[in-house]
Structures are given as structure tokens and as C-alpha cells.
N, C-alpha and C positions, 0 to 999 in steps of 0.2 A: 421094846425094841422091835417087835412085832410089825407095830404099827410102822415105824420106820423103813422099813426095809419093803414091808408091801406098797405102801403107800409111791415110795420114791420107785418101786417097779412097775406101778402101775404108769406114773407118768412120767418112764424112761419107754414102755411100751409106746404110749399116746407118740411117740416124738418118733421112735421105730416107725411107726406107720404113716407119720409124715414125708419122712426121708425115703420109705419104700413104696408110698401112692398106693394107699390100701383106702384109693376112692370109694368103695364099697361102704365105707364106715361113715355116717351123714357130716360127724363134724371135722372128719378130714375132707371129705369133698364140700364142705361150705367155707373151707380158709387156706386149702390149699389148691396149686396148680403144678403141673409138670416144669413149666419154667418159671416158676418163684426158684430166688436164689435161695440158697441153705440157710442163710440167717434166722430169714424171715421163716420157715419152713422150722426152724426152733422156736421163733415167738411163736409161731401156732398153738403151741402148746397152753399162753395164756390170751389169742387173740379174741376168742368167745367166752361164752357163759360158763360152761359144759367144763375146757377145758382149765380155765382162770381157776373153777372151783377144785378142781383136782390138783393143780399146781397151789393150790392154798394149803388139800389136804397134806399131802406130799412133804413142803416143808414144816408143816405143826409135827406130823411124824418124824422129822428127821431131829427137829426140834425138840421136842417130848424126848427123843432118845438122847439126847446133850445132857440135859439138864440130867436127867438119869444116871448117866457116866458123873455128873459132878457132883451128885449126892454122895456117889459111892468114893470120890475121894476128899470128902469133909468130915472133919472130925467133930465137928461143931457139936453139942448136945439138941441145939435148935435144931439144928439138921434130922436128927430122926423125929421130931416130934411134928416136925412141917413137910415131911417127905410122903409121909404115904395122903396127905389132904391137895397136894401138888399134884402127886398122879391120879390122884380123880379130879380133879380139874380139868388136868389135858384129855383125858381119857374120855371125859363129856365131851369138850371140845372139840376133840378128833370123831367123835361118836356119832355127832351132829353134823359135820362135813360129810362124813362116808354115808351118812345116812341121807342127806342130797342127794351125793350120787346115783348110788343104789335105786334111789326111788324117782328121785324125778329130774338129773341133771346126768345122765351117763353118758360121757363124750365115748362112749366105744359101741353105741348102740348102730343097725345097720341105716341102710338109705329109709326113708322112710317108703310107703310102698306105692304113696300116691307117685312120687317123684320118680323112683324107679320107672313107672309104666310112661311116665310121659317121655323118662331119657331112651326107654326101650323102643315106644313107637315111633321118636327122631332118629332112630338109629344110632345113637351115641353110648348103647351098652358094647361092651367087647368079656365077652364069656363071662356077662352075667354082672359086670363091674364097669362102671364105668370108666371112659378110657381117660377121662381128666377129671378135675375140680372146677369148681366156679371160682377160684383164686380170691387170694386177698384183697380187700377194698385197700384202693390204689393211695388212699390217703396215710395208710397203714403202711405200707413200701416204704419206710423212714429209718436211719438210724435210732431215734429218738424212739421206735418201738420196743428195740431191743435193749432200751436200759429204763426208760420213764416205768413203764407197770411192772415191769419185776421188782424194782427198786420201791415205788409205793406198798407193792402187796409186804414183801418182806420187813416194810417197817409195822404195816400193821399185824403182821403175823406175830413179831417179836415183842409186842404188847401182850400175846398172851404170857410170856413168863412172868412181867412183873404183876399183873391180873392174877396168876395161877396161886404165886407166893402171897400175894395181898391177901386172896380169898383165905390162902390157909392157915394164915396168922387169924384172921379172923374167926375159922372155923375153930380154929385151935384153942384159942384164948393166949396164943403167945408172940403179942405186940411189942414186943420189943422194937432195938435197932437192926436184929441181925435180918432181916429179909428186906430190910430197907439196902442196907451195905450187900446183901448178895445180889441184889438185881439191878444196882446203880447202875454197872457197866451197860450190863444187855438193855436197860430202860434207854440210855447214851443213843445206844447203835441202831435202836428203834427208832426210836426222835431223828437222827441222823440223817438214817433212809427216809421217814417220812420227810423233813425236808427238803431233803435230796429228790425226790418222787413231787410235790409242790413243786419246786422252781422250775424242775423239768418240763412237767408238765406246763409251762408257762412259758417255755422258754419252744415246746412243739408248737403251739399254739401260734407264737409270734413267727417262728420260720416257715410253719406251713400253710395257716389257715386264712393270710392276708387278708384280716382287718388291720395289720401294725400293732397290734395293741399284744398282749399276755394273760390278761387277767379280767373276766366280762363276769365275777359272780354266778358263770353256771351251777346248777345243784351237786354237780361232780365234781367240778373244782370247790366247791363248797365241803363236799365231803372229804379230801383229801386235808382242808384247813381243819375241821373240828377236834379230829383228836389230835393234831400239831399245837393245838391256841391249851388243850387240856394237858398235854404231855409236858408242853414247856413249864407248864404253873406247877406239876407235880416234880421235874426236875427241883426246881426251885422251890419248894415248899418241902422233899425231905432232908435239903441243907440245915434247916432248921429246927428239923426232929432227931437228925444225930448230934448238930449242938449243945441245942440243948431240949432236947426232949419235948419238941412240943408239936403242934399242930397233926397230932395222931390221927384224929375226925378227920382231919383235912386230905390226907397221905391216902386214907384208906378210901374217902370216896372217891379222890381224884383217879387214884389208878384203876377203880373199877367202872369210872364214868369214861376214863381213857380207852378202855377194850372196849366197853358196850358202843362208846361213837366211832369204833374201827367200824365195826359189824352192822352200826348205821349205817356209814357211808356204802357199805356195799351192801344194803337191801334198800337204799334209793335208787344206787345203778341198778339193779334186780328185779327192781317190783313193778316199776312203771309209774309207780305213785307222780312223779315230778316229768316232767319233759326237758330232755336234752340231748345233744347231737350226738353226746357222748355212750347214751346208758345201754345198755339192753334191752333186747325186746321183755314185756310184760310178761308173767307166768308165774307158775306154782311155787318156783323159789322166793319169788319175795314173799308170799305166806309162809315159808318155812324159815328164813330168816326171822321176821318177824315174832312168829311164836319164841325164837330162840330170845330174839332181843327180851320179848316181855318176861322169860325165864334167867335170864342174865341181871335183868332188873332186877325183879322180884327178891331173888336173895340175895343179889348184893346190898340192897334196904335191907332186908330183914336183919341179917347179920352185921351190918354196919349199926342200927340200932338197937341190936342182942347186944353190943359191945361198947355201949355209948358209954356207962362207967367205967370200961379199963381206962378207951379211948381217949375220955376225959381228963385223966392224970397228966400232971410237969407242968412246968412253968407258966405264966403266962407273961405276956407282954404288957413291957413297964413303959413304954414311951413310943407314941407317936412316931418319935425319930429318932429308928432303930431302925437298924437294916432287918430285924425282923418284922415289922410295922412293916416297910416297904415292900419285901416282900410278900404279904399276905394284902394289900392293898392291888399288888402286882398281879396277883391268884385271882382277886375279885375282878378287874378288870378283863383279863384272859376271860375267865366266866363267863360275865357279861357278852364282850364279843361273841364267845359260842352259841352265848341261848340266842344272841340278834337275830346270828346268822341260820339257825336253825329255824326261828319263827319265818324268818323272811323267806325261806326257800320252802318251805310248807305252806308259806300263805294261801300260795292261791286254789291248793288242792284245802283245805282248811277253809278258805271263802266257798267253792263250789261245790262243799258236801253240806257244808251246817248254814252259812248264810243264801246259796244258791245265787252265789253272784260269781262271775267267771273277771278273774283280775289278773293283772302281768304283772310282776313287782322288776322293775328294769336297775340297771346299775346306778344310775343318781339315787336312787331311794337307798339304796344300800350303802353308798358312800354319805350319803346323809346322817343314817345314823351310824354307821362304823367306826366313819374317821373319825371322830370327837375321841373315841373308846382308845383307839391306835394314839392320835398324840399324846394323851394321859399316859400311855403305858410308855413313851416314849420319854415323857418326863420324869415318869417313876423310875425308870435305865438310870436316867443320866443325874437322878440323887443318890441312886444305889452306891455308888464307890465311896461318894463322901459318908455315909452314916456309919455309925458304930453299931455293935453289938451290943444288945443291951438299952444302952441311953445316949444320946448324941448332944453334947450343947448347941444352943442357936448359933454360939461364936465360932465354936468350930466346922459345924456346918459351912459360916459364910466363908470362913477359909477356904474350905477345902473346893470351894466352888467358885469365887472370886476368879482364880487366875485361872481356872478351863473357861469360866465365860469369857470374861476380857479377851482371850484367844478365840473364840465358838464366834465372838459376834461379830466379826469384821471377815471370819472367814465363809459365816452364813449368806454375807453381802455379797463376795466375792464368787460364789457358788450359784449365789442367783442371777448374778451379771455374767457369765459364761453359763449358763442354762438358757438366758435370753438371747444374748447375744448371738447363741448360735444359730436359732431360727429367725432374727430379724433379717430383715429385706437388705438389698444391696443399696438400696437409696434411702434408707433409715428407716422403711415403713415397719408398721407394732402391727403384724399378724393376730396377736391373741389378748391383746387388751392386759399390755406391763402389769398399769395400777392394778387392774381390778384383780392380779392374781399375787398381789405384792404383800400382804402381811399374810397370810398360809404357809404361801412358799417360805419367807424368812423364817415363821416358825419354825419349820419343819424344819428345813435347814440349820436352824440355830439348834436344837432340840439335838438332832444328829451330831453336829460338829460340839457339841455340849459332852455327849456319852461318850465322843473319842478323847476328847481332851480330859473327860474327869478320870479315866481308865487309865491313861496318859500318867497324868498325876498323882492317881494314887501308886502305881509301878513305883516311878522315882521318889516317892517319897517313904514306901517300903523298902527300897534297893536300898538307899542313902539312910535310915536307919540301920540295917544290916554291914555297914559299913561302903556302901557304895562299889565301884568297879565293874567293870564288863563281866568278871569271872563270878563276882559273888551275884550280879544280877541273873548269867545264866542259871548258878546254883539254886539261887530261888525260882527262878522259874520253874527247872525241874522239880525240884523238889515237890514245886506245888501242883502240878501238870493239870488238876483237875481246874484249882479257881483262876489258873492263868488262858488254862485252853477255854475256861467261860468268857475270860474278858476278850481273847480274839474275838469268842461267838460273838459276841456284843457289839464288836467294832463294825465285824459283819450286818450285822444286822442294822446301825447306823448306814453304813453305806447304802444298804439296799432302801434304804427308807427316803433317804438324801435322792436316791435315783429313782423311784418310783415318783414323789412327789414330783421334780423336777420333768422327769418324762409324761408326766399326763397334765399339770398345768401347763406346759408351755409347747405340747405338742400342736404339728401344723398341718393339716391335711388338706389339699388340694386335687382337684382332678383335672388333668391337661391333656389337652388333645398334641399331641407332636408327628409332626410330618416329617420323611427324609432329606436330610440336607437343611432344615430350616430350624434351626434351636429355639428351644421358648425358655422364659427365662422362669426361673422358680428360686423366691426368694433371693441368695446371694448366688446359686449355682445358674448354670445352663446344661440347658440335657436337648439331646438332637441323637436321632434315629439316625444310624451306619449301614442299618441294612436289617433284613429279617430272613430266617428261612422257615418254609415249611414242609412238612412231608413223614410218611409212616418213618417210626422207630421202634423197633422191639415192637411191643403189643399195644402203643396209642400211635394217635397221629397228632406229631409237636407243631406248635407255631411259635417260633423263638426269634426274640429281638434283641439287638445290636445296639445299646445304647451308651452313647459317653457322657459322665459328667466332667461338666467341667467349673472353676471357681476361677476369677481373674485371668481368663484364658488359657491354667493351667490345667490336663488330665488331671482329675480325681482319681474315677474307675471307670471299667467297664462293666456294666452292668448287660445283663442278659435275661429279663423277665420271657416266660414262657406259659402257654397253655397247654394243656395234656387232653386230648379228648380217646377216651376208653370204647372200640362201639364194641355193640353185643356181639357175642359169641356163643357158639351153641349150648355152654355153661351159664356163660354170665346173661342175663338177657335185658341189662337195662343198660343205654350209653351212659356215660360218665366224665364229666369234665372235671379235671384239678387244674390248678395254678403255681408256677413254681415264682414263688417272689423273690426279687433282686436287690441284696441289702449293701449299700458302701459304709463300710465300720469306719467310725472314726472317733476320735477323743473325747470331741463334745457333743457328737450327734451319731446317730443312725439316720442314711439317708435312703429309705426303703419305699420302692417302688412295685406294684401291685400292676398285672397287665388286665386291663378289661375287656376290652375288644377294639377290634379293626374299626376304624371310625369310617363311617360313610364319607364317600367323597376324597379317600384316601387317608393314612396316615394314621396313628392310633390311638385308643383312650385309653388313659394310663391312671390311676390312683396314687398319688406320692405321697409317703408320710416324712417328717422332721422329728424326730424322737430324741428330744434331747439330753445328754447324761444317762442314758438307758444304759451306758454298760456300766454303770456303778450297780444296778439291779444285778447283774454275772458276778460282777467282782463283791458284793457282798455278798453274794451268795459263797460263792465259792470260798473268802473268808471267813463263813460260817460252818462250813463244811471241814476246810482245815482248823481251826477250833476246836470243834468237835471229836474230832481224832485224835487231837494233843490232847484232850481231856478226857478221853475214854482208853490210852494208853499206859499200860502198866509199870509208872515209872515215879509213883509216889515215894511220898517218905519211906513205908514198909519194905521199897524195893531197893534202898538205901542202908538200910539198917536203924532208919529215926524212928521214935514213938512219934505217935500224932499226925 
């Protein structure tokens, strides 16, 4: 509890000195300013290195002390014999955070001295402290700062419990089910946040950084997918060890290849090793990461193969077509996907130290080979409801699959014809070449609209044995709250797949020059300049435009793209230009407009994207999110009074 309590005081302090402008301190004056609003002046606390790692240590302590309080009210016999292997787990874990700090990441260290002397001989010390900060990068000023990296770190934070309990099963020698069934939940609410911390991040990306797009394969965004594609396969691979008793090898590497790829991803943003827009500058922490990683390794092999005979005990798998088959073909796929993406984003540091060839690996290479991996696993979804446990016949397989395709295939067509439809031209012109994106797209779409209809199906065909009705179907739902909140996740996840596909095959990008009072036409809309202003606001100088869409002469929106230019100030000392993009939401498109600049000769150059079906990417998201919740909520049979 120790830990807890200093830990959260030390980064209740950090935030103390944010709100009281205790500039003196170097990484309060490198992310904060006097007029940052309060918000942002709280993200401070995770918007650097220094502090991100303190707000890591902080909740592993608060952390560490939960788990602590729910030992002591478990009665379990597992419970004492996994309890004291638990708290040295975290106690390394928290050991190794504070031990950053301490030594080479202390956000409460002073100005540095070189810095000081230059703010002193500009005159910009006031008794001794500086009288402002160099404020937050202007890109950072976003709601989406305030929920995307908390929400990421805290998922991966909360992979140390199910790590903690794994190791000490391990340590132990007692594999059972019970540290599978105690970390179900908290393993849930991990996976949760991490997803929730991905979309986001996907979703800052699309509203702030005006390419149009969410998702470019950078190394950071790569790092926030690895342990989500491991976490998922380990959800779904201890449904099968409390079953029936099997895939133990499976359970125990996954959730320690889970933690060890949290602690990746943040000693790629740390080290330098990779480049991107995202990471931190280079330094001594990504070596101490590092060492941590290859000691995280190290004995989670050793002990994982100390224990390959208990491990190896229970059942094994009798048929191809079983939903345990599926599942564990599902595990290898997810795998797959991670080592891709992890060779690929290594590559070219991996090509410029051993072969001395300097190489870019761009986003087609990576959808080249990912996507194959992704529609497999999407196929593997959408056989999951039909198989049995156990053994599945061919016959009842084609049942159970028959009437979701027969419904999947005409609504696949129908899903590709309003994903196209919405980007074609007003005089019937093909922007993106139909055919050439025409059996992907229907896969995908069939593939998707397949997982919602076999989930569909298996429901009513569960309900209607249970004797059918509204009241006995909710009954079951409750009852079941974990496998019913998996099948929203699923449905979720169909959606977003259905909108991902359809938003990047059949997007439309154009750049048009538009003057005022003269409309140019784009696609089936018309867009025409109302007016623009310029002039200082707060701390940039805006140039903001006045623009109206229109379709068949009716208003759409008003749309108002803007540029932001930051100049130097006697903190900040580099200018700064951001962009604020202009997006009109609608059903079957986003119609997002990027401002470039003032065109010579009057009038302005504008970048328009056509993103079609992009909000099925939100709404599956977000029905993956409620899924998740209904299935991490304690409201199973035990909280009924049922066995089982």
C-alpha cells in the first residue's frame, strides 16, 4: 500500500505544480503555460516522457494496492498460495518504474542550467524562475488529449494483473482455473481501454492531423495494436481452459507475451529505435526499458518451459470443427498478424544495422500482407456461432450457416452500392475504378454482414429452444452477460470492418482551387467560398473560411476550415502552423475538407476527402465498447443464484 499512496502523491504533486506554475521545474516549463486552460494543465501530467512514466508508476501503485485489498477478502485456498508470487511481481514491476524515475526520467528535476542562463540573459527569469513555460504543442490543445493516452496507458497498465497472476501460477506450480476466473474481469477492462485508447487514437488522428484518413501503420499506432491482436486471442483462448481444461501452454504464454508487448510499445515510443511524429525524443530510457523487456522475457520462457508438463495436461482437440479448433486457429491468426506487424515496423532499423541498407516499409506493404491475415480472422468470426463444442457435423454446420449467408449476400451487394454510390459523380462519373475494387469489397462486406447474421441466428435459435419470448430471451441474455456481451463485441467489430473496408476502397480525394462567389463542383456536391476572416485570436493568428456545401441546390453544411499560425515567443521559439479540418457527417459519407492555402491569384486550395461509410468505423467501435461492458458486468448466473 506503500507504494500506492506515494506513488499517487507524487503524481498528485506533478499536477500541484502544474496548476501553481512552478516554471522552475524543467518539465513543467516544457508543457505548460500560464494561459493553457486547466484541462490541458491536468494532461500535463501524461503529455512527456518524465511525466507519462510517473503516471504509469502511480496507477501500477494504486493498482498493486486493489489487487492487495482483494486477496485479503478471498477465501479461496489458491489465494494464499498465489498471493505472496503476486506481490513480487508487482513489486518488480513498480521497482523498475521508480527506478526510471529516480535515475534517469524525474519530471520534478530543476531548469536545466544551460536553459536557465539563456532565459536569465533575455531577461525572462522573475526571482530566479521563470515567469512562464514554453506551453503545450498546439497539436496537443485537443479534447482527444484528455481521454486517448490515459485510456491507452491504463489498458496497458492493467495487463499487469493478469501477467502478475499468470507468472505466479507459474511460479507456483498451481495451474489450475482459479487465476484464469480471477483476472477474467480485469483482463475485460484491459482489452477495453486498450481498444478504446486504438480507436481513439484513430479517430485524433482523422479530426486533427488532415490527411482524412485514421490509420497510416505508424510504429505507435502499431504499438497500441500488438498487445490488443494478443489480448484478444488470450480472451478467447481461456474460454477454453475453463471448459474444458485445455490450451494451458497457450493461456500462460499469451498473457505474458500480452504484458511483455504493452512494455514494447512504450520502449519504441522511448528509445528512438523507430521514427515517428508520435514518439519521444531518444535516451537512456529506452535502454532501461529494454533491459526490462529482455528480463520479462527471459523468465517468462524459463518458467513457461519449467512448467511445459503440468501445462500439458486436459483434453485435447477432437475435431477440426469445433469451436475449440476455431478458436485456436483464431489465436494463430491474431499471432500471426502481431509477429507481421512487429517485423515490419522493425524493418528498416533491422535493414540499416545488419544489412546497411536504409529502407521505408509505407502502408501498401503492410496492407499487403495484413489484410489476407484480417479477412481469415474474419472468416473464422463468422464460423464461430455455428460450431459446437466438442465436434460439429458438416450438416449441421451448413444449417447453421445457410440462412445468415442467404441474408449476408444481397445485403453485402447492397452495402457496396451505397459505399459507391456515395462518392460517384453527379453525371455518373467512377471516381475510383467500381470493378477494380469489386470482389474485396463484397468479401469483406459479405464476411461482415455473415458474423452479424450467424450471431443473429444462433440468439433465436438459443432463445426459441429455451422456450422463446421477449422475457425468456432477456433472461438469457442476462444470465449469460459474458457470451452475449462477446456477441455485441463481434457485431462490433463486423461493423467496423464493413466501414474500414468500404472507407479506404472507395475513398475520393481531390484538391480544388475555389474562389468567392464561384462554386466548383466536386463529385455530386457544390462547395463555393462565403467569405473568409483573418486576424490574431488568443495566442495564433487564424485564417478561417466560410464555406457552403451544397447537393441539388440544397444546403448541406457550413463548413469552416481554418489555419492556425503559432509565432515565436519568448518561451516558444519556433513558429507553428496547425490546421483545423471541416468535416459535414452524414450517413453514407464524410465530406472533409482540409484548407491548404491561399491560391495565387485569389481564392483558395483546399484538399476534399469523400469517406465513404466511415461512421460504421465509430459505431463499431463504440458497439464494441458497449459489449464489452455488458460482458465485464457482474451479472452472471452466480449473481442469480444458478450453478454454471
Amino acid at each position: 500500500m506503500a507504494g500506492a499512496f506515494t506513488g499517487a502523491g507524487a503524481a498528485a504533486a506533478l499536477v500541484a505544480a502544474f496548476f501553481q506554475g512552478a516554471y522552475q521545474v524543467q518539465y513543467v516549463f516544457s508543457y505548460s503555460e500560464r494561459k493553457l486552460a486547466a484541462p490541458f494543465k491536468l494532461a500535463g501530467l501524461w503529455a512527456g516522457l518524465d511525466g507519462s512514466i510517473l503516471f504509469w508508476a502511480a496507477i501500477l501503485g494504486l493498482l498493486a494496492g486493489g489487487v492487495a485489498w482483494g486477496f485479503r477478502r478471498d477465501p479461496a485456498v489458491e489465494a494464499r498460495r498465489l498471493e505472496p508470487w503476486v506481490h513480487l511481481v508487482f513489486a518488480g514491476v513498480q521497482a523498475f518504474f521508480l527506478a526510471v524515475i529516480v535515475l534517469v526520467a524525474n519530471p520534478f528535476d530543476p531548469l536545466e542550467p544551460g536553459l536557465r542562463q539563456d532565459l536569465g540573459a533575455a531577461g525572462l527569469l522573475l526571482r530566479g524562475a521563470p515567469a512562464d513555460g514554453s506551453g503545450l504543442n498546439p497539436l496537443l490543445e485537443n479534447y482527444w488529449m484528455l481521454i486517448h493516452p490515459p485510456s491507452l496507458y491504463l489498458g496497458f497498465i492493467l495487463y499487469t494483473v493478469p501477467f502478475a497472476f499468470g507468472l505466479a501460477a507459474l511460479a507456483s506450480g498451481d495451474l489450475g482455473g482459479w487465476w484464469i476466473r480471477k483476472t477474467r474481469r480485469w483482463t475485460l477492462v484491459a482489452w477495453l481501454l486498450n481498444t478504446n485508447g486504438v480507436v481513439l487514437g484513430g479517430l485524433w488522428a482523422y479530426e486533427v492531423l488532415g490527411w482524412g484518413g485514421y490509420w497510416a501503420w505508424d510504429p505507435v499506432e502499431n504499438s497500441s495494436l500488438l498487445p490488443w491482436l494478443t489480448g484478444t486471442a488470450f480472451l478467447h483462448s481461456v474460454m477454453i481452459q475453463e471448459r474444458r481444461d485445455m490450451l494451458k501452454v497457450w493461456n500462460a504464454a499469451l498473457v505474458c507475451l500480452t504484458f511483455f508487448l504493452s512494455l514494447f510499445g512504450t520502449y519504441l515510443t522511448r528509445s528512438g529505435i523507430v521514427s515517428s511524429v508520435h514518439a519521444f525524443a531518444s535516451g537512456p530510457v529506452g535502454d532501461c526499458f529494454l533491459g526490462f523487456l529482455l528480463l520479462v522475457l527471459g523468465v517468462s520462457l524459463f518458467l513457461v518451459f519449467y512448467r511445459l508438463p503440468l501445462l500439458g495436461a486436459g483434453d485435447r482437440i477432437d475435431s477440426l470443427l469445433s469451436r475449440e479448433a476455431i478458436f485456436l486457429l483464431n489465436n494463430l491468426v491474431l499471432l500471426a498478424i502481431a509477429g507481421a506487424v512487429v517485423v515490419l515496423t522493425l524493418w528498416p532499423k533491422i535493414s540499416a544495422e545488419l544489412l546497411r541498407q536504409s529502407v521505408s516499409v509505407q502502408v501498401p506493404v503492410y496492407n499487403l500482407v495484413c489484410t489476407p491475415f484480417f479477412v481469415l480472422l474474419l472468416a473464422l468470426t463468422a464460423l464461430g456461432p455455428g460450431m459446437a463444442w466438442i465436434r460439429t457435423s458438416p450438416s449441421r454446420l451448413r444449417k447453421n450457416l445457410l440462412g445468415p449467408a442467404a441474408v449476408a449476400l444481397p445485403l453485402a451487394g447492397l452495402t457496396q452500392w451505397v459505399a459507391y454510390g456515395a462518392i460517384r459523380g453527379g453525371d455518373g462519373e467512377d471516381p475510383v475504378g467500381w470493378a477494380q475494387h469489386l470482389y474485396p469489397g463484397l468479401a469483406v462486406n459479405f464476411l461482415g454482414w455473415l458474423i452479424i447474421g450467424s450471431l443473429a441466428w444462433e440468439v433465436a435459435r438459443t432463445a426459441a429452444a429455451r422456450g422463446g419470448g421477449l422475457d425468456g430471451l432477456l433472461r438469457l441474455v442476462v444470465l449469460n452477460s459474458r457470451r452475449y456481451g462477446g456477441y455485441v463485441v463481434h457485431v462490433g467489430l463486423a461493423l467496423l470492418a464493413i466501414g474500414v473496408v468500404n472507407s479506404s476502397l472507395y475513398r475520393v480525394v481531390e484538391e480544388v482551387r475555389v474562389r468567392e462567389a464561384e462554386p466548383v463542383r466536386v463529385g455530386p456536391y457544390d462547395l463555393e467560398v462565403k467569405g473568409s476572416e483573418e486576424g490574431p485570436v488568443s495566442a495564433y493568428h487564424s485564417t478561417r473560411v466560410r464555406v457552403e456545401l451544397r447537393r441539388a441546390g440544397q444546403l448541406v453544411a457550413l463548413l469552416e476550415p481554418e489555419k492556425r499560425l503559432y509565432p515565436p515567443t519568448g518561451y516558444r521559439v519556433q513558429e507553428q502552423t496547425t490546421t483545423e479540418v471541416s468535416i459535414a457527417r452524414r450517413a453514407g459519407e464524410d465530406f472533409y475538407v482540409y484548407f491548404d492555402r491561399p491560391a495565387e491569384g485569389g481564392g483558395f486550395i483546399f484538399t476534399v476527402f469523400r469517406n465513404p461509410l466511415i461512421n460504421l468505423v465509430w459505431l463499431g467501435w463504440l458497439t464494441m465498447i458497449a459489449g464489452g461492458i455488458f460482458a465485464a458486468l457482474p451479472m452472471g448466473r452466480s449473481r442469480v443464484g444458478l450453478a454454471g
